[in-house]
N, C-alpha and C positions, 0 to 999 in steps of 0.2 A: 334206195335200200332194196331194190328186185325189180320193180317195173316201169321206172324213171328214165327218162331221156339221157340222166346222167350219171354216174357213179363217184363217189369220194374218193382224192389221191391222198390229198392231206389236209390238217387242219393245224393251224399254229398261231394260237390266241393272242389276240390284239392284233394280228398283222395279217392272216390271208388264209383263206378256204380256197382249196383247188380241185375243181370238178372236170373230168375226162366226159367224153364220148360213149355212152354205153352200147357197145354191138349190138347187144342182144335186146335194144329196144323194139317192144310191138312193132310201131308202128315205123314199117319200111319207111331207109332213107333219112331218115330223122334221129336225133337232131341233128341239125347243120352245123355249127361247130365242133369243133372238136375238144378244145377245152373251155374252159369257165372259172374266171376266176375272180372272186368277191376280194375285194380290199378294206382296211377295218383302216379306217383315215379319221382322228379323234376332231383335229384343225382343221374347218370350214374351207379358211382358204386356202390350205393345199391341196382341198377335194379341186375346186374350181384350177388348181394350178394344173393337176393331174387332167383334166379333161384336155386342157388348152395343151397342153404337151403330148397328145396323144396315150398318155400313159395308164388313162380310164377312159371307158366310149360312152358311159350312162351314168347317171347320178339318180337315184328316185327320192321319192318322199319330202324335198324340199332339204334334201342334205345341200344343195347349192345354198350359199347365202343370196336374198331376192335380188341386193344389190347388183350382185353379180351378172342374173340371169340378160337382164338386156345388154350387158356390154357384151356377152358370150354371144349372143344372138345374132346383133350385130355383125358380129365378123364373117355370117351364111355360113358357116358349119355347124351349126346346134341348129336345133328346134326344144321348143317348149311343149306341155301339154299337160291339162288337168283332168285329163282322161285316166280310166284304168283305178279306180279310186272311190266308184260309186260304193263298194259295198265296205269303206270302210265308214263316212260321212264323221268325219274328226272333228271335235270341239275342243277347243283350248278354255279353257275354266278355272275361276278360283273354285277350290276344296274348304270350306274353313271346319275346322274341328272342335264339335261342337260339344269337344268337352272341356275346352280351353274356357278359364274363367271370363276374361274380355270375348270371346267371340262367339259366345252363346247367345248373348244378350242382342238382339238383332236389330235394335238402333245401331249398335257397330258395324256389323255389315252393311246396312243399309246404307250405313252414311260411308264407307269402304267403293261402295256399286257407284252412289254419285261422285266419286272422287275421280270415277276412271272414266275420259274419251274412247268410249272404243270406235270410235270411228276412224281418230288417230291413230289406232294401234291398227287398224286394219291398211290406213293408205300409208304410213311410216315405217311399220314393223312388218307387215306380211305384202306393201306394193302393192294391191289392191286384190293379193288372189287369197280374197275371204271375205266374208258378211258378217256386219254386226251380231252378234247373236240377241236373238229378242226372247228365248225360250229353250229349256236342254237339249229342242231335236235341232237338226241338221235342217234349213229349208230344202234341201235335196229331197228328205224324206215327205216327199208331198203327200203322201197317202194321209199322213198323220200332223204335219203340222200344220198351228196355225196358233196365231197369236195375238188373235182377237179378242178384247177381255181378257188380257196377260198383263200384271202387272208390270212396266216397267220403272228403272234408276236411271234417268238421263243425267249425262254430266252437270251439274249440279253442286259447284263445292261449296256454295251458301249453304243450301238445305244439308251437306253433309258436315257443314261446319256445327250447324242447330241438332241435328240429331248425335255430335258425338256430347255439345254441351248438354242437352237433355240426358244422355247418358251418364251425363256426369264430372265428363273430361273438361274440364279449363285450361285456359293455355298459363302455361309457365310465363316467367318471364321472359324465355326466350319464344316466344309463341307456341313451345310444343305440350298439344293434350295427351300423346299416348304416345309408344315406343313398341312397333310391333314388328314382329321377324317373320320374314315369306323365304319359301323353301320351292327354287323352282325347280320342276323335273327337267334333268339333264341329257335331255334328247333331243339332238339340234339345236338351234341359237334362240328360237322366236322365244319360248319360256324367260331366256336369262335375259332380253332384250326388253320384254313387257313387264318383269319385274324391274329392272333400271328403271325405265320408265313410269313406273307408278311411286319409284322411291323420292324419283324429283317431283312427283304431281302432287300426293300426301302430303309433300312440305307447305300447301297451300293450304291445307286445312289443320293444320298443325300435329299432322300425322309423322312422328320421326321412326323410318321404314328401314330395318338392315335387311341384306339383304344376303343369305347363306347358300354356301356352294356347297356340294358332294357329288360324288360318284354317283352313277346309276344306283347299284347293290345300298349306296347308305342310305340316298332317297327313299327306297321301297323301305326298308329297315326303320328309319326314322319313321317315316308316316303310317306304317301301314302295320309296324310290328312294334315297337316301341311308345308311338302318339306323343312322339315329344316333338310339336308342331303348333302353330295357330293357323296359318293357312299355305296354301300351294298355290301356285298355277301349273296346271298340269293339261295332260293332253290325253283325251279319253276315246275311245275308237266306240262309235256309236252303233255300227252294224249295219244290216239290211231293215232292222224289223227293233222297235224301242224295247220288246222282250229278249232282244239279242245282248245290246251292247251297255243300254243307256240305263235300263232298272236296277241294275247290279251297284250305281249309284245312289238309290232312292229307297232300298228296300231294308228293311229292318234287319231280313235273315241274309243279309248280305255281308252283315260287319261280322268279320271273322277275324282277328286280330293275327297279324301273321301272313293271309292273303294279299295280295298286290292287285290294286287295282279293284278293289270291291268299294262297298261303302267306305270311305275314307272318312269322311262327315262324322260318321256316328249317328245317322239321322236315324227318326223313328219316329211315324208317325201313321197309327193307325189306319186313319182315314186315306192314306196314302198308299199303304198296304192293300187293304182295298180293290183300289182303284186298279192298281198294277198289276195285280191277281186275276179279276177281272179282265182287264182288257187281256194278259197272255191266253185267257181260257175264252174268251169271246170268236162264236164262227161269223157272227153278221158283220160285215164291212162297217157301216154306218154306226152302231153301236161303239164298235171299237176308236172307229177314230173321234165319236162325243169322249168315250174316254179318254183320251188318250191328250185333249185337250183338255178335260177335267186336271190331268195329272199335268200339264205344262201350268194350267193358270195354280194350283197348290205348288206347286214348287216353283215359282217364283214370288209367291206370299210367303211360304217358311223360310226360301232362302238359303239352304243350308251351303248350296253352291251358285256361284255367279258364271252365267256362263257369259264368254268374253268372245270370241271369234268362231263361228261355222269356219274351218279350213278347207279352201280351194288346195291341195298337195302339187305339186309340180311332181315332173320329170323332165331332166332334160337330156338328152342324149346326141351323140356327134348325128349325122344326117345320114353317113353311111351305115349305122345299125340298123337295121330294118326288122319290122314285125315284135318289136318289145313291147306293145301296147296294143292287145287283137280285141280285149273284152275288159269284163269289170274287174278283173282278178289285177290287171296290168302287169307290175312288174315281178308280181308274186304268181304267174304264172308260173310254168314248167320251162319254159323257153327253147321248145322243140321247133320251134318256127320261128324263130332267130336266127339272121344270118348278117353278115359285116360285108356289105362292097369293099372290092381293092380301090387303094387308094389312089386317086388321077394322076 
C-alpha cells in the first residue's frame, strides 16, 4: 500500500490475489520476484496436487494434509519446516459455552477431557508435529509455562463414564447418556479430523456426538455472535507474550458478543481477572511468571476450555524457493528475499 516489496494487480475472491514487483521499493534490488501470486485452494488434496505439479512452490500453516507431507518429501523436492511460527505458539482447544445448560456443569466437561487421547490425536491427526497440551500456554512459551501443580484429565473413560453418571446422565437402553453437538472451526482439516475422532471415542462413554459443519463466516457467527453452541474445537494463536493472545480467552471483559475469537466461554471469574491483570501490569520477571502459573493451575480447575494440542505448524515448500523462512515472522514475512532457482 506505498512501502511494500509488492503492489496489488488484482484480487478475485475465492480464487487468487496477484501481487507485482514494486519499483519504487526502499530497499535496492529487492524484491526478487517479480510477481506473487496467493491461490485460495478450499480441497486439502488439490493443495498437495498443486505442489506436486509445479503449479504452487509453498504451502504454509499446515494447509498440506500431514499425511501427505512425507510422501512429498520423499520424492527430494520439498522440505519441511516448523520454523517461522515462534510468534504465533497455536493451540487447538475445546471452547465449551458456558452458558449452554449441559456444559456449565463441569462434571460434563470433565468427564468430555477424560474421554479424549490426546496423545492419539497428536501421533494420528497432527503425525507428531504437536505436544499434548497439559495447560492454555504453548510449551514454546518457556518464559511462562509450566505445569507443575496443574490439574490434569488423562484418558480415562471409566472416570468419565462416573462423572457423567454422577451428573446425572444414565445410559439408555441403547447405552447413550447424552446427545451433544461440536462445531469445529473450518480452518484446515485437523479441527474436522479431531472432532471425527472424538465422535467415535464418546460412543464409549455413552456420549452420542454430531458433528456440524459451516463455513468460516457461520462459525464466527454461530459461536461468537449468536451462542447457539455447546462446544468447539477451535484454534487460537497464543502470541509472543499470554497478555497477547492467550487472556483474551480467559478474561471476563473479553466476552463481547459479536467479536470473534474473544471469550467464546463466557468465562468469568474474578479471581482470574486478577490474576491476568496482574501479571499484564507486572515489571519483575519472576513475579510474573508465579503468575502466570497461578492462572494456568485456575484454568485448568474451572475448565471452562480444554486445551488439546500445543501446534508444531509446518511449511513445506518446493527446494528451489529459497529464503521463505529467514525469522519468526516466516511465511507472513514481506518476502523481499524470496527468490525461486530455475529449474534443472
Amino acid at each position: 500500500v506505498g512501502t511494500g516489496p509488492f503492489r496489488v494487480v488484482s484480487f478475485t475472491p475465492g480464487d487468487n490475489l496477484v501481487l507485482e514487483r514494486n519499483p519504487d521499493y526502499w530497499d535496492e534490488g529487492k524484491p526478487y520476484i517479480d510477481k506473487l501470486v496467493f491461490r485460495f485452494i478450499p480441497d486439502a488434496a488439490t493443495r498437495s496436487a498443486a505442489l506436486e505439479a509445479g503449479e504452487a512452490q509453498i504451502a504454509p500453516q499446515n494447509l498440506v494434509p500431514m499425511v501427505d507431507l512425507e510422501r512429498l518429501q520423499a520424492t527430494g523436492e520439498f522440505e519441511v519446516t516448523t520454523k517461522g511460527y515462534e510468534f504465533q505458539n497455536e493451540m487447538e482447544m475445546i471452547e465449551f459455552n458456558l452458558d449452554d445448560p449441559v456444559m456449565k456443569d463441569i462434571r460434563v466437561r470433565q468427564a468430555i477431557a477424560h474421554a479424549i487421547d490426546k496423545d492419539w490425536i497428536v501421533d494420528n491427526i497432527f503425525f507428531g508435529y504437536g505436544i499434548s497440551a497439559k495447560t492454555p500456554l504453548h510449551p514454546q512459551l518457556t518464559e511462562f509455562y509450566d505445569a507443575s501443580d496443574v490439574p490434569q484429565y488423562d484418558y480415562d473413560p471409566e472416570k468419565a463414564k462416573a462423572l457423567l453418571e454422577e451428573a446425572g446422565y444414565k445410559p439408555d437402553a441403547n447405552g447413550t447418556r447424552l446427545k451433544l453437538v461440536v462445531d469445529p472451526l473450518p480452518y484446515g482439516e485437523h479441527q474436522n479430523h479431531v472432532a471425527a475422532y472424538m465422535r467415535e471415542a464418546f460412543r464409549e462413554v455413552g456420549i452420542d456426538l454430531e458433528v456440524r459443519a459451516q463455513d468460516f463466516a457461520g462459525f464466527v457467527k454461530r459461536v461468537y455472535t449468536d451462542r447457539d453452541f455447546q462446544f468447539t474445537v477451535n484454534l487460537l494463536t497464543g502470541g509472543s507474550d499470554p497478555t497477547i493472545g492467550t487472556q483474551r480467552t480467559f478474561w471476563t471483559p473479553s466476552f463481547k458478543p459479536g467479536v470473534g475469537f474473544s471469550n467464546g466461554s463466557h468465562y468469568s471469574n474474578p479471581k482470574m481477572d486478577e490474576i491476568l491483570e496482574s501479571a499484564a501490569a507486572e515489571m519483575d520477571a519472576a513475579k510474573r511468571k508465579a503468575l502466570y502459573h497461578d492462572f494456568q493451575k485456575l484454568a485448568m480447575e474451572d475448565l471452562p476450555v480444554l486445551p488439546l494440542t500445543a501446534v508444531e505448524s509446518t511449511t513445506i515448500a518446493n527446494k528451489r524457493l529459497k529464503n521463505h523462512t529467514i525469522d519468526a515472522n516466516g511465511t507472513y514475512s514481506n518476502f523481499a528475499n524470496v527468490y525461486l532457482e530455475p529449474a534443472q
